[in-house]
Structure formats: C-alpha cells, structure tokens
N, C-alpha and C positions, 0 to 999 in steps of 0.2 A: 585577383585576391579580394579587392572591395567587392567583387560581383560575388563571388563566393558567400564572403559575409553578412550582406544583404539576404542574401536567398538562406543564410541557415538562420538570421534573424526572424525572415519572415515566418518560416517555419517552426520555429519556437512561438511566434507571437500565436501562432493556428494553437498549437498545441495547450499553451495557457488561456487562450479565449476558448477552447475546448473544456477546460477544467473550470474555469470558471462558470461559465455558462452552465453544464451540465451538474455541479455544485448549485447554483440556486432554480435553475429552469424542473431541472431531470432531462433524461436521455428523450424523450420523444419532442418534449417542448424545447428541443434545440437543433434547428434547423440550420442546416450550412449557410443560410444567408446571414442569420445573427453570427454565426462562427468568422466570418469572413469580415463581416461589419465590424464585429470587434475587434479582432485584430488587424484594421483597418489595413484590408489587402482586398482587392478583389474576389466576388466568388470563385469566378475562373482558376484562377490563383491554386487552389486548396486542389486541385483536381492534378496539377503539376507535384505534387507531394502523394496525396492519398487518392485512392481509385474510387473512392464513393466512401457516404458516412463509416460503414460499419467498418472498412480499411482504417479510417480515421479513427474511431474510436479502437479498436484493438491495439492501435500502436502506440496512440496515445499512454492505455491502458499497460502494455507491454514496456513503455519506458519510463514509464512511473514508478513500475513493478520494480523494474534495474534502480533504479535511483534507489527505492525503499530498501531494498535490499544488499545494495551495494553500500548503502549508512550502517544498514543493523548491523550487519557483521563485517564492521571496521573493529579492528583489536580480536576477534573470537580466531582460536585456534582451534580444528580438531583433537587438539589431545588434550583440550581444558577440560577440568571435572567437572562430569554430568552437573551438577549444585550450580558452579560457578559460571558454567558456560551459560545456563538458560538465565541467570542471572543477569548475565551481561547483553544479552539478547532483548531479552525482556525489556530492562532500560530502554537499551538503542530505540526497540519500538514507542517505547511510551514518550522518546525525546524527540524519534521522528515526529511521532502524530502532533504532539506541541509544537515542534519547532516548524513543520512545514505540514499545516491544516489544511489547505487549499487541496493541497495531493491525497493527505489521505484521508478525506473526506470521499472525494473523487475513488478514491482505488476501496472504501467501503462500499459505495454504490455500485460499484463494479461488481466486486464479492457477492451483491445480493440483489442481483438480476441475470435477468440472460440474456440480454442484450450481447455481452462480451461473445465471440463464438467458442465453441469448446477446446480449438486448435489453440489460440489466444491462453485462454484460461491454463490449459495445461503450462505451455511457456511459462505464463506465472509462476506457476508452482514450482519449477524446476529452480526456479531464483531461490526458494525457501531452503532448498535441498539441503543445507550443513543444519537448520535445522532438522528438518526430520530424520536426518543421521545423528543427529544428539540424541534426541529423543530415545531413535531406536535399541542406540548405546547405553543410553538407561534403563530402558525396557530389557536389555540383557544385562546388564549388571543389577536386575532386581532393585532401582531407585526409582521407576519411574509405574504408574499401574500400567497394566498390560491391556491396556485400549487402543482403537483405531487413533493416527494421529490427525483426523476429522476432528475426532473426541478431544484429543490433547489440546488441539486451537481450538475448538470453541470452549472449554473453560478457560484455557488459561491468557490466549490472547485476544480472542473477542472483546470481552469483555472493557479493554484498552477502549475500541471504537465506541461503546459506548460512553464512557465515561469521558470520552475528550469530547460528543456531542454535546451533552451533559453541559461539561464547562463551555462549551459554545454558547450553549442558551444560559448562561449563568446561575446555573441551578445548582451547580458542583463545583468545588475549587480543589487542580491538581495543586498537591504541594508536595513538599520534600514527606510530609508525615501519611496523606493519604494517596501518595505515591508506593510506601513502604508497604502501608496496610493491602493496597490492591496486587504488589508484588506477593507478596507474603498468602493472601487468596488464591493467589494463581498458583503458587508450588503448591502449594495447600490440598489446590485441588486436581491434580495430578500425581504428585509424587505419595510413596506407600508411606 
C-alpha cells in the first residue's frame, strides 16, 4: 500500500511540475529534465508513467480537462432551463479559472497550440458534451442563435481565459459586479 502511494504521489508531483513549468516556460522550453527536476524524481522516473513528452503532455492535458469539467458540472442537470443551466455553467467555469489558475492557465495553452495531438484534443471535448447538448437544446427551443458551438465558446467562454489572465497581471479585478457584467456579455452574446 505505501509502495502504491508513493508511486501515485510521484506521479502527481510529474503531473503538477508539468503544469507549472509549461505555465511559466511554454511547451518547448520545458524539457523532461526540468519536469523530473521539479518534481524531484528522477528522469528515468517519468518514463515509468508516460512514454515520451507528448504521452506526457496529453494526459496530463486530458486529466485536467476531467477535473475542469468534472467541477463545471457539479449541481447541472439535463433538464435545467436552457437560461439557468448555462448560467450555472458559466459560474462553475469562471470559479474554476479563479479558484484553480495553475490548471486553467495550462489547459488555455493547450486550447491554443498544437502541441496537444488531435486524438487528445477530441477526449477533451467530449468532457464538454452536457454543454454542448445545452447549447443544442436551445438552439431548438429558439433561446440560443443558431451558430456553430466553436462560435457559442468563443463569445461566450473564452472570453473567461482572458479576463482571469488579465487579473493575473493585475490589470482587471474579478468581483461579484464585473463577474455579473462578463456573465451577462456572454448570454448577451449568444442568446436571440
């Protein structure tokens, strides 16, 4: 049992010296010897887990994806009203990206490279899916405009990564008021 636990600490610590690193380096300027350095394990080490970087990086990226999305749609039910459900979605993501920055910094860098492989990338997406079955659901009940759901997230959740960058470099501050207002853009500009 302690050999057990050992070995899934190790591999957490890979996993968050992964996120960190590629959070301030980027994905090229981080090399599995600072991966291994940091989370003060052998290189060798990392090779008992992950078959080379880009294995690393995908799974890393793939259970990050699980955590984000395993938080957003905590309390969301399929048969919540189109309004309410992406309401509560919304939230979720905007308390992920606050509450746990390190990840979704990381899983924005992901979104906007190709580093991730497409196999990867697609997984991703499938973790969104009660969104985009919201979505859909209001694109037939006439709440929602009748665009790709590409289109639906980049007005209505992108926007999120940027604005918690934003507050990163202390240019922006989320609060309860210009939380409402960037919710309220977002139905805004989506819904008819």
């Amino acid at each position: 049992m302690a050999k057990l636990q050992k070995s899934i600490e190790k591999r957490n610590a890979l996993i968050q010296a992964t996120i960190s690193l590629v959070n301030n380096n980027g994905f090229h300027a981080t090399p599995m010897s600072k991966i291994a350095k940091m989370a003060n394990v052998s290189p060798a080490t990392i090779y008992l887990y992950f078959e080379n970087k880009q294995d690393l990086l995908n799974k890393v990226y793939i259970e990050v994806k699980q955590a984000f999305t395993s938080y957003v749609f905590t309390n969301y039910t399929p048969d919540t009203p189109v309004a309410d459900g992406f309401k509560l979605i919304w939230n979720r993501i905007a308390d992920f990206k606050l509450k746990e920055m390190e990840e979704a910094l990381f899983l924005a860098q992901c979104d906007n490279t190709p580093i991730i492989d497409e196999t990867s990338r697609q997984e991703g997406l499938i973790h969104l899916q009660p969104l985009l079955d919201l979505w859909k659901r209001g694109q037939e009940e006439g709440i929602l405009k009748p665009m790709s759901p590409y289109l639906l997230y980049a007005y209505s959740i992108n926007p999120l990564s940027f604005l918690m960058v934003m507050q990163n470099r202390g240019a922006f501050k989320l609060n309860e008021e210009t939380l409402e207002e960037a919710f309220q853009a977002a139905w805004n500009s989506i819904s008819i």
